[in-house]
C-alpha positions as CSV (number, residue, x, y, z in Angstrom):
1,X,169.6,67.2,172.1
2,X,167.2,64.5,169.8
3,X,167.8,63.7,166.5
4,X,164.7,65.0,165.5
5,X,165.9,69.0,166.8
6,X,169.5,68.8,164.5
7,X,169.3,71.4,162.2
8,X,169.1,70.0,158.6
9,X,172.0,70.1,156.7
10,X,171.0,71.2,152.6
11,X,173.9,70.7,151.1
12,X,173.5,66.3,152.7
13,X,169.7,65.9,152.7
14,X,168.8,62.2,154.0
15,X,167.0,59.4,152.1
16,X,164.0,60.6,153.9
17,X,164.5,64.2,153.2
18,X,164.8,63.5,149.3
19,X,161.4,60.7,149.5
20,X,159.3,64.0,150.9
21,X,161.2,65.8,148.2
22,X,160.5,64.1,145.7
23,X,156.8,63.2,146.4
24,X,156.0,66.8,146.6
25,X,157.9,67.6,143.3
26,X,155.3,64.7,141.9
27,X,152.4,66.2,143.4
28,X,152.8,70.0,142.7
29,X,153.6,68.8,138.7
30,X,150.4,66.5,139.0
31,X,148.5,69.4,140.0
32,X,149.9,71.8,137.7
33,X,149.2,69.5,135.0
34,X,145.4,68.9,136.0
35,X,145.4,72.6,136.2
36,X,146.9,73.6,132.7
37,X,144.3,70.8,131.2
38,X,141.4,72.5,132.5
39,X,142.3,75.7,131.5
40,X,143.1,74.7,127.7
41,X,140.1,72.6,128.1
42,X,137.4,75.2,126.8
43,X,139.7,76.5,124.0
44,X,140.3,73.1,122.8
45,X,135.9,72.1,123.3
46,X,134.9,75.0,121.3
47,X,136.8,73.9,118.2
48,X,134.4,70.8,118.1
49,X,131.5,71.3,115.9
50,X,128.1,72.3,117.3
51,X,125.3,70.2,117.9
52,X,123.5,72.7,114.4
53,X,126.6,71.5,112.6
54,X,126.2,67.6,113.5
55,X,122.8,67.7,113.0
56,X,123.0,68.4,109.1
57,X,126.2,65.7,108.2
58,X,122.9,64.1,107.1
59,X,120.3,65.2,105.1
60,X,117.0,63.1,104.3
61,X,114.6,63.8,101.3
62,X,111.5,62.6,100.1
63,X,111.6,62.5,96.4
64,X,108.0,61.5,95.9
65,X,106.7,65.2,95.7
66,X,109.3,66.0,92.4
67,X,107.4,65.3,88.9
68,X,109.0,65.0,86.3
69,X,110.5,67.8,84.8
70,X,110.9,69.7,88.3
71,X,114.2,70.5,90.9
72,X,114.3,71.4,94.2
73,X,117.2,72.5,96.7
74,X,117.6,71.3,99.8
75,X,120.8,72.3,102.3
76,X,123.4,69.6,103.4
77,X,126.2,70.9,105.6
78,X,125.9,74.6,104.2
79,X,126.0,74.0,100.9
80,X,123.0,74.2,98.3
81,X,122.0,70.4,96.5
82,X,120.2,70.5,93.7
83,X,118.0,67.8,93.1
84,X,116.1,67.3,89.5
85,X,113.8,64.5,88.8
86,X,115.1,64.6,84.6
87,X,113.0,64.3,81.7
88,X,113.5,62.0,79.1
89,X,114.5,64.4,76.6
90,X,117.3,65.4,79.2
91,X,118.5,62.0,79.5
92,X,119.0,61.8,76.2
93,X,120.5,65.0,75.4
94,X,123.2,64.1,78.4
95,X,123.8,60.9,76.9
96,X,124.5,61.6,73.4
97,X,127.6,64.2,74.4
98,X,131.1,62.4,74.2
99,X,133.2,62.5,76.9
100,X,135.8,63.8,75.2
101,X,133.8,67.3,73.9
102,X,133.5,68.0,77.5
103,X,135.7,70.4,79.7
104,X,136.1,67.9,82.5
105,X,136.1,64.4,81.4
106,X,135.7,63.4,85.0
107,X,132.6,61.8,87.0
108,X,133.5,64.4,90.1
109,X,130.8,61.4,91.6
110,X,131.5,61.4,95.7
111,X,130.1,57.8,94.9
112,X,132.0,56.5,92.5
113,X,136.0,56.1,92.0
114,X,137.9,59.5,91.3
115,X,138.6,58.5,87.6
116,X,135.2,57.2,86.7
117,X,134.0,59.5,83.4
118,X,131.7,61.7,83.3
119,X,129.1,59.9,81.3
120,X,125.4,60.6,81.8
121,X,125.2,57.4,83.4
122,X,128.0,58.4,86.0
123,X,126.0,61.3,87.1
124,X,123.4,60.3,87.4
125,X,121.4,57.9,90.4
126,X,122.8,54.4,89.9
127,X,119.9,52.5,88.5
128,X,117.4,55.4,88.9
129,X,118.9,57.6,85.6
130,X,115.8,60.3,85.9
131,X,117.1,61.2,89.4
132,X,120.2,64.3,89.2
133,X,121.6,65.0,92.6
134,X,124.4,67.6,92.6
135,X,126.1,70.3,94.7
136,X,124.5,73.3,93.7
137,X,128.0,75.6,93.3
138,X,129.5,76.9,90.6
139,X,133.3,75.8,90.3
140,X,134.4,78.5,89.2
141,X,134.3,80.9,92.1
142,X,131.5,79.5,94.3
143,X,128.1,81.0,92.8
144,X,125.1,79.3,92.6
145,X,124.1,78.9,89.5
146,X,120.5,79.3,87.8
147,X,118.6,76.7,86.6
148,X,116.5,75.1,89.4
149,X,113.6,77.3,89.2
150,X,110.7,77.7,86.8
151,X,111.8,80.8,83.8
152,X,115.1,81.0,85.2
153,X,117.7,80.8,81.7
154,X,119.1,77.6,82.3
155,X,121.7,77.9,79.3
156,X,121.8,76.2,75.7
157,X,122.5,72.3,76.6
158,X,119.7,70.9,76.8
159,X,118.2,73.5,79.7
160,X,121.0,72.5,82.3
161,X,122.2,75.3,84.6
162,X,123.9,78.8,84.0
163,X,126.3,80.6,86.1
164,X,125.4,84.7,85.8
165,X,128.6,85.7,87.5
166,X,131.2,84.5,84.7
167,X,128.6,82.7,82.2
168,X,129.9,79.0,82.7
169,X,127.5,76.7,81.2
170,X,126.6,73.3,82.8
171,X,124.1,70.4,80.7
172,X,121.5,68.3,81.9
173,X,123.6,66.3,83.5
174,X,125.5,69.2,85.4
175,X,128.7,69.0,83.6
176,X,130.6,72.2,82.6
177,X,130.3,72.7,78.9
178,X,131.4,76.5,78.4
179,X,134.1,78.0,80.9
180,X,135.1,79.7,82.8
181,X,134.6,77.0,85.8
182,X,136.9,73.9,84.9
183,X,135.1,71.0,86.7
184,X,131.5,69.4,86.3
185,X,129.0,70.5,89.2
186,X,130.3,67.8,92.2
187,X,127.9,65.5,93.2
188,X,127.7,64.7,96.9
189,X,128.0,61.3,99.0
190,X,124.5,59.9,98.8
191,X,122.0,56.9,98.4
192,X,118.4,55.7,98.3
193,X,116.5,54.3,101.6
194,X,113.7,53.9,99.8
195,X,111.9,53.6,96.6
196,X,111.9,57.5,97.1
197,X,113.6,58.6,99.6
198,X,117.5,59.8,100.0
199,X,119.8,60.7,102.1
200,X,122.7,62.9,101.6
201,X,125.8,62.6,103.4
């Protein structure tokens, strides 16, 4: 009888025996693997952001249209912005308030250092004072508050912003000045890229 027709013997396998062994072990984990990627694969694709979502991580807006006096609201990333182009009245008003009468002494600036003040100057666009750009939310329970448009109450500092849900009170340069919200109206990550145009985010 050839060596090829002895019955195998499990309980002594050969060097060649354990080689096929252990190639197949290699292959069917290799394939098993391949396979249990691309069924997770989906389920782990659909927790990336859509292209809608991607789209607005930047917003662009032409300040040119905005006279003096006027606000507008744009959308960035879900969230309302409120953009006024302030008066010179405003200016002042914000500017002649000590930081330490206000609520939240803080800048809440996503440009500028997370201890930076909240002075007027803080809040405001660097080197372009008139220009206000703020997240339009309320930080006391999310509202939006009133303010932006034309006969809307806008509160008694100056004509800033009013919350009608719990009556917080925010100046001309969106910082809280009556409760209940405990932080200033945050301003979002943003600069010029031109003489009048921004871009948020």
């Amino acid at each position: 009888m050839a060596n090829h027709d002895i019955p195998l013997d499990p309980a002594n396998p050969t060097d060649e025996e354990l080689s096929r062994r252990d190639v197949m072990l290699i292959a069917a984990g290799g394939f098993a693997t391949i396979g249990a990627a691309a069924a997770l694969w989906p389920l782990l694709d659909q927790m990336n952001p859509d292209a809608s979502t991607l789209s607005l991580a930047t917003t662009d807006v032409d300040l040119a249209p905005i006279a003096e006096g006027q606000a507008i609201t744009v959308m960035w990333r879900g969230k309302p912005i409120f953009i006024r182009h302030r008066t010179k009245k405003e200016i002042e008003e914000a500017k002649e308030v000590p930081v330490n009468d206000l609520i939240d002494p803080l800048a809440r600036n996503a440009n500028l250092p997370n201890d930076a003040e909240a002075t007027d100057l803080n809040r405001a666009a660097p080197e372009r004072e008139p220009w206000l750009v703020m997240i339009g939310v309320c930080t006391h329970l999310g509202c939006i508050p009133q303010g932006q448009s034309p006969g809307q109450y806008r509160g008694k500092f100056g004509g800033g912003w009013f919350c009608p849900c719990h009556g917080s009170q925010y100046d001309t340069a969106g910082r809280v000045r009556i409760g209940p919200a405990p932080e200033n109206l945050a301003i979002p990550p943003y600069s010029f890229t031109a003489d009048t145009k921004i871009r948020i985010g």
